[in-house]
N, C-alpha and C positions, 0 to 999 in steps of 0.2 A: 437325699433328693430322689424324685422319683422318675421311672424310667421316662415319662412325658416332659416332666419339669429339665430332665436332662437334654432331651430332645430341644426341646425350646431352647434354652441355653447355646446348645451347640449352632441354631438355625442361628440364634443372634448372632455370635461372634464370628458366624460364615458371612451374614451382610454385612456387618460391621466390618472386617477383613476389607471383602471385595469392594465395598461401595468407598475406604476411604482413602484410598491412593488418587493421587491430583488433585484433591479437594483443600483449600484451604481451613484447617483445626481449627482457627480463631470461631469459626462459624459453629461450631460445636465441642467449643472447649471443656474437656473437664478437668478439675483443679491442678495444678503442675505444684508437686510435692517441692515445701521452700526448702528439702533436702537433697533438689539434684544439685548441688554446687560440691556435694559431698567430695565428691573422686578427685576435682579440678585444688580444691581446699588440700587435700590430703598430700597428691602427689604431683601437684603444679609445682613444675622448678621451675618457673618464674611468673611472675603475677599477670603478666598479657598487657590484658584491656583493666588497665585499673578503673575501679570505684565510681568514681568523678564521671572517666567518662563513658563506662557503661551504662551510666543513670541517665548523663544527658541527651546520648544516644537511644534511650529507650530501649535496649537491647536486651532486656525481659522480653519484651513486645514483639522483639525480633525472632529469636528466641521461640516464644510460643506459636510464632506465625510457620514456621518451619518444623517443628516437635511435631511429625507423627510418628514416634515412634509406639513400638509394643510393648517395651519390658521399661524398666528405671534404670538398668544399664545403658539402653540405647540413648535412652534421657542425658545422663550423666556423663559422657564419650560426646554427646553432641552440644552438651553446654562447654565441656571443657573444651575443643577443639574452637567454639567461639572467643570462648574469653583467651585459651590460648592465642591465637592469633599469631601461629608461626607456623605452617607446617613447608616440612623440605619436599623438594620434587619428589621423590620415591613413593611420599604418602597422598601426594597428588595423583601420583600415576596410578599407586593402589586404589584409591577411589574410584577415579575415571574407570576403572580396571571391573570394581563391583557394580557402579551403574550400568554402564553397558552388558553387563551380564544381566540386573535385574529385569533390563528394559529387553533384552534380548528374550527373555525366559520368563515373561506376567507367571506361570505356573507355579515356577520356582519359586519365584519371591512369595507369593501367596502362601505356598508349603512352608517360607521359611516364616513368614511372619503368623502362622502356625504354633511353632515351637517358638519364638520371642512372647505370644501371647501368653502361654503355657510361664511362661516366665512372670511374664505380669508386671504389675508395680505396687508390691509388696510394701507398704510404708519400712519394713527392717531390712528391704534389700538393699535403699537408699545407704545403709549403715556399711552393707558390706568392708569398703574401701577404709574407715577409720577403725573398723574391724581386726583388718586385717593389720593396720599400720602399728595396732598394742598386741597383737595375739599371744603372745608370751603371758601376759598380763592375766589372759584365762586360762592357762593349766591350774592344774587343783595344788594347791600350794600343798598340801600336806601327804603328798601318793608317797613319800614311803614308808610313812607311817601305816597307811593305809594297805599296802603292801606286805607291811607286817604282819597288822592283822590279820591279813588274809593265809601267809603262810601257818601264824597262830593255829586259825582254825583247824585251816587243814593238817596239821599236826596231832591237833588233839584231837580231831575226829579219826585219825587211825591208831590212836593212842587207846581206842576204846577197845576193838578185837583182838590188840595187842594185850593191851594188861589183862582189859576181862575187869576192871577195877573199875567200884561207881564214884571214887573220885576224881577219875579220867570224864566220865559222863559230865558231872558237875563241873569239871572246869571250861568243856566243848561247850556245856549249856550258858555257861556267865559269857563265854568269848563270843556266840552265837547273838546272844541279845545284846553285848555290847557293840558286835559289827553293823545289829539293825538300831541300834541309835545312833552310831558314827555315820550310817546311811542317810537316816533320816533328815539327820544336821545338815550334811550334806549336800543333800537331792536338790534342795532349794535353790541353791546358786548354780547347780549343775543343770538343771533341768531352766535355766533362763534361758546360760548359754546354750543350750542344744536347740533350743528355737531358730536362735541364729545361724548355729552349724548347721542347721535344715536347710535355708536357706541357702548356704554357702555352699554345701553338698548339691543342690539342686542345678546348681549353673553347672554340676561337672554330669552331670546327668544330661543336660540339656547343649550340653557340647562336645560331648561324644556321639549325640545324633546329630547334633548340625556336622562333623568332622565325616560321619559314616556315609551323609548324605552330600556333600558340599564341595570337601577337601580335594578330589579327583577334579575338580573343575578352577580350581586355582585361585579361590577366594579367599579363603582363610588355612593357608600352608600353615603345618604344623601345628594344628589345632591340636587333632587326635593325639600324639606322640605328647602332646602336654597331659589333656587329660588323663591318660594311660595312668600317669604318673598317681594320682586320686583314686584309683579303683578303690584299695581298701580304704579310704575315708571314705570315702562315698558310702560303700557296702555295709562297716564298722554304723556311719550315721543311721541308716536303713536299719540295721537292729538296733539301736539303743529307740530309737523313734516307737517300732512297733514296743519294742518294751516297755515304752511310756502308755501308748494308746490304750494297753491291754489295763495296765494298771487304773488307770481314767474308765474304764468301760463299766465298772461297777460290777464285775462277775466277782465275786467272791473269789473262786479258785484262782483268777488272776491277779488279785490282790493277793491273796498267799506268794502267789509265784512268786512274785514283784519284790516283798520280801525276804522271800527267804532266795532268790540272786543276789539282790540285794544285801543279805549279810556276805556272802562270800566278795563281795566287794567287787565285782566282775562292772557294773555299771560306772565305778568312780572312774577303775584305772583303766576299763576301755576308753573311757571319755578322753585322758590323759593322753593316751597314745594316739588317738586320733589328733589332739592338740598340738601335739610334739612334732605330729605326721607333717601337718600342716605348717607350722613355723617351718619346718626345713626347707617346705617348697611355693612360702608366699610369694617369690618374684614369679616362677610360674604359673603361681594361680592365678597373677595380677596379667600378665601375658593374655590367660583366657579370658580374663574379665575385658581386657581392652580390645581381644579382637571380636568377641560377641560382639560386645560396647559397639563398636565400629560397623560390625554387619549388619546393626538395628541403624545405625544415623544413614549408613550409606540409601538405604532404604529409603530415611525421612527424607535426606537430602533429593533424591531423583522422585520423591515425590514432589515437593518442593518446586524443582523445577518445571513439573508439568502442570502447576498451580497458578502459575503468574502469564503474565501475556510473554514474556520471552526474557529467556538468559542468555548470556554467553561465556564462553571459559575466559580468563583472564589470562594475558601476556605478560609474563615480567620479563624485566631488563634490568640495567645494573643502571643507565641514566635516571639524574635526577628530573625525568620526566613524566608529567600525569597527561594521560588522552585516553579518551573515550566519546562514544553518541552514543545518542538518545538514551540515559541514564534516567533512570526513575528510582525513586524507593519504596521498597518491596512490603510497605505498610498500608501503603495507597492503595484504596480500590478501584479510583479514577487517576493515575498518575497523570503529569504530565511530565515528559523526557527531555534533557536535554543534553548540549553535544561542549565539547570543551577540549582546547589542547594548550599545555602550561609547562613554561619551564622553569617558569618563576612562583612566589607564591601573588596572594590576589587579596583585592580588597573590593568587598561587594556591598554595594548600597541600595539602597530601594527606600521607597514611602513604609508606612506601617500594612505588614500582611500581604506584601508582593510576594511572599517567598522566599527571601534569604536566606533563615533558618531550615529552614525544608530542606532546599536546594543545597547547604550545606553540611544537613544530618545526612541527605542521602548519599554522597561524596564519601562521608565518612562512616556511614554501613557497608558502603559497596566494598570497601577497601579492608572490612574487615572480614566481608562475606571471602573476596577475595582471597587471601591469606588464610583461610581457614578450611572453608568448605569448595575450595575453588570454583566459586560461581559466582557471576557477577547480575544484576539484576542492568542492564545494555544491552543494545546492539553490538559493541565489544566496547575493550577496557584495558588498555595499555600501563604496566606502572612498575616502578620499584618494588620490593621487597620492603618495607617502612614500617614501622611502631605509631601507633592511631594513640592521640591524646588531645582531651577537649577540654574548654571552659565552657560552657553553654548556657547549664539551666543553673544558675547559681541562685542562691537563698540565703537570706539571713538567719543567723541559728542562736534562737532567744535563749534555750538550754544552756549552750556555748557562751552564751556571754558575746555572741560577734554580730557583728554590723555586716551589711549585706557588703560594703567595700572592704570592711576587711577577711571578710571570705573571700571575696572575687581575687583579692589580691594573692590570696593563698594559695588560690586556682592557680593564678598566673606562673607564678614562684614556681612552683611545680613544675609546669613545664617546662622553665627555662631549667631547671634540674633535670631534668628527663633526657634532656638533649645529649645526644652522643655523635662524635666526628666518624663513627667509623660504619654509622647506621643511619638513615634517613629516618627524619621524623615527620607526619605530620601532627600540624596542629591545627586546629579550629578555634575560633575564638569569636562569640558572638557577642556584638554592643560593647566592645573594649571600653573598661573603668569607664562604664557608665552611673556609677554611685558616686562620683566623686562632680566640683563643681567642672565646670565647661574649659577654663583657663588652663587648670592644670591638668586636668584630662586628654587635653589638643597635645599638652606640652608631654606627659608619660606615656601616653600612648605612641606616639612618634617615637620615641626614647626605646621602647621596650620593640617596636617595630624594628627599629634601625638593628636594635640587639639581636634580634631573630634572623634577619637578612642575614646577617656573618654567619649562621651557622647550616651545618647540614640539616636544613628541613625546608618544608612546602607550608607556607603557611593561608589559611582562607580565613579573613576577619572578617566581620559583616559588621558595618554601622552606619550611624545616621550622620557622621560627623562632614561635613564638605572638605575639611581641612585638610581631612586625611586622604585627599582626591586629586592634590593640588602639585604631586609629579616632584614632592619633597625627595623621592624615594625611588631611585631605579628599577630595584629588585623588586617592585610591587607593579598591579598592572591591576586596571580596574574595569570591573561589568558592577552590572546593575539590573534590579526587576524594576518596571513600573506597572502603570495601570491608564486606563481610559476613565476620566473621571466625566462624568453627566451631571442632570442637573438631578434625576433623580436618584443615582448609584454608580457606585463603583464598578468596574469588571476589571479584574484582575485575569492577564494570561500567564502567567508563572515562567515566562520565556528567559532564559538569559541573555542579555546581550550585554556588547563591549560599551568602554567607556563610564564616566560619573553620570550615577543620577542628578536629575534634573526636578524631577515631580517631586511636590510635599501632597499629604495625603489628611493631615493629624485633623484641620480644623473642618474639614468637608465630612470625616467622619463624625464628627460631633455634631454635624449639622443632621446628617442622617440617623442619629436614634437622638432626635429633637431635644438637644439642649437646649438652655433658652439663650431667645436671638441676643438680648443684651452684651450671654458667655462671648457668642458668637462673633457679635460687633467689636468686641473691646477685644479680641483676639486679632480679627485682623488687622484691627488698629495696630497694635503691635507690632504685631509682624511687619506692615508698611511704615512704622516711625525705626524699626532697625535696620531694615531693607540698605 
């Protein structure tokens, strides 16, 4: 590139830096690698936010709305810490501990997200972490053979001033060209991995300057004293690397060089030992990887917050109680907030497109932003420590062979699995066995409610059913959305309030993207001969 083209370059990623702290990313997303799950995949001891209800939740969505980070480690540290959805106070306070230093120090952070970019998001950095989990796996399986040969060589090449004999020469010369065909065989599989060890090498490069610049200010303790550890891999990478470049350059005389190192086997069994290096100290390396990891999300995270109309830290307690105002969810670009205090769980009814669903995805992101990234999208947010699991957006799955009830019920089942006495749960559960007919749906739904009530959890149902309104059930308490219906449209306010809905909403909507009046007539008929 050239000295102008470099120029350019550098101005970009100077506005790009500056201009994109507090801006919400969704507005200028670019593609989110489907390999950040990598780290969370790898070395998640336990599953978090399972499947079901990360989908229902949208938590991609989520996810992507909060990812400003710089590199695919700060990516991967800040999805897992979502899907984790546990962290202990210590690493709460460490968070809180690096926003207020970013927000204290715009400079700093700028400098650091500097050296994150310099990192980048490599599609084989994503790799690192399953990388690192088989490493054993890339030594060169045959180095002492390899080893051999090389002492061979050198044998017979002082075997020659010794004897003074041309059948010393002649044996130097076969072991000579048989080291650069054992080379050659070789280089292929060697020369993949060392892409990766680049890679790998790279972060301990780029953490010895964040430690040299950083670590005196109490952000990332015991950075440096890790890296330290890497000098000669690092170093060891840095030559085999330029020994590669040289040989790619096309110069001739580097191409000699290339093999004739090459025969003496110095490329196989460096590699080797760099390998070896690294198995001894992948819980260290995985240390640096996670506090980088971390100093890029703490970053995304306090951008994040400057992106939304307002957060607040969340309070836990050990009661099984939820409260919070003016809660929104952080998807919305016009939320509307609302306020709630429960000790019980709830059951929330509304017409079609009041808000149930919303209002109860957002309950159940806040709780998990909570738990994770300690921030909550409120005016504040009181609650347990609790395990998030949902039924929501369920589907019929033709491939499967299942019926959309009997997925939903599979949903169910789960949860009622998931349930633990010594851990609060919530759960969400939107249109309970709504696949099934009316009769028996009033009657399992009560059934599996009643079952939930016994147990340690909070649960928020949303459905259309009145029956379920009708005070069957102590441990339940009910709100509801409605709407102002006109002659010519609806207005929904998204407000929560207490008590059973009352408004139906299904046949005015069908009057409004003009059904025909006949549909219309023979409906309300209905409706008034079952009244």
């Amino acid at each position: 590139m050239s000295l102008s083209g470099k120029k350019v370059a550098k101005d970009k990623r100077k506005e790009h830096i500056e201009g994109k702290f507090g801006t919400n990313p969704l507005k200028k997303r670019v593609e989110i690698s489907e390999n950040v799950d990598n780290y969370h995949n790898t070395f998640g001891e336990t599953e978090g936010i399972d499947a079901v209800t990360w989908n229902d939740l949208s938590m991609d969505k989520v996810f992507a709305r909060i990812n400003n980070c710089d590199s695919s480690i700060g990516e991967e540290l800040l999805y897992h810490k979502l899907r984790k959805c546990d962290t202990a106070k210590e690493e709460d306070e460490l968070l809180e501990k690096r926003i207020s230093y970013w927000k204290e120090n715009p400079k700093k952070r700028m400098d650091m997200e500097y050296l994150l970019s310099d990192l980048g998001k490599n599609e084989s950095a994503y790799y690192i972490p399953s990388y690192l989990d088989c490493v054993s796996e890339f030594k060169m399986p045959e180095i002492k053979r390899y080893r051999l040969q090389q002492i061979l060589l050198l044998f017979s090449l002082l075997a020659i001033p010794l004897t003074r004999d041309i059948r010393a020469v002649t044996v130097f010369a076969v072991l000579f060209l048989f080291n650069i065909m054992t080379y050659v065989i070789a280089k292929s599989k060697y020369e993949v991995e060392l892409e990766m060890l680049g890679t790998v090498a790279f972060l301990i490069q780029a953490a010895s300057h964040i430690a040299r610049d950083y670590e005196q200010d109490g952000i990332c303790d015991g950075l440096g004293e890790k890296a330290n550890l890497f000098g000669k891999i690092s170093r060891g990478v840095v030559a085999l690397q330029r020994q590669k470049t040289l040989q790619y350059s096309g110069d001739p005389f580097a191409i000699f060089q290339d093999y004739l190192i090459g025969a003496t086997m110095w490329h196989l069994i460096s590699y080797d030992k760099i390998m070896k290096k690294l198995e001894q100290y992948v819980p260290e390396y995985l240390d640096i990887y996670k506090i980088v990891g971390e100093l890029d999300a703490s970053i995304s995270i306090a951008s994040f917050r400057e992106s939304v109309p307002y957060v607040a830290l969340p309070e836990f307690e050990k009661d099984r109680r939820l409260k919070f105002t003016e809660l929104y969810h952080p998807l919305l670009e016009h939320p509307v907030s609302n306020s709630m205090e429960l000790e019980k769980s709830c059951i929330i009814t509304g017409s079609n497109a009041s808000g149930k669903s919303t209002f109860i995805k957002a309950v159940a992101v806040n709780l998990i932003l909570a738990q994770s990234i300690h921030t909550v999208t409120a005016k504040s947010m009181c609650l347990p420590r609790m395990h998030v699991i949902t039924s929501m957006a369920v589907a019929d799955d033709i491939l499967a062979g299942e019926s959309y009830f009997i997925k939903e019920i599979k949903y169910l089942k789960r949860i009622i699995d998931s349930l633990e006495e010594d851990k609060i749960t919530f759960c969400a559960i939107d249109e309970i066995l709504r696949g099934t007919n009316t009769e028996e749906r009033i009657a399992a739904s009560k059934a599996i409610l009643d079952y939930l009530s016994t147990k340690n959890c909070i649960s928020f149902v949303a459905s259309h059913d009145k029956e379920l309104t009708d005070g069957w059930n102590d441990s339940y308490v009910n709100y509801h959305f409605s709407e102002d219906i006109g002659e010519e449209d609806i207005v929904f306010d998204y407000l929560l309030k207490e008590e059973p809905a009352t408004s139906r909403n299904a046949i005015k909507l069908l009057e409004f993207v003009s059904f025909p009046k006949s549909i219309i007539a023979a409906a309300k008929q209905r409706v008034h001969e079952e009244a």
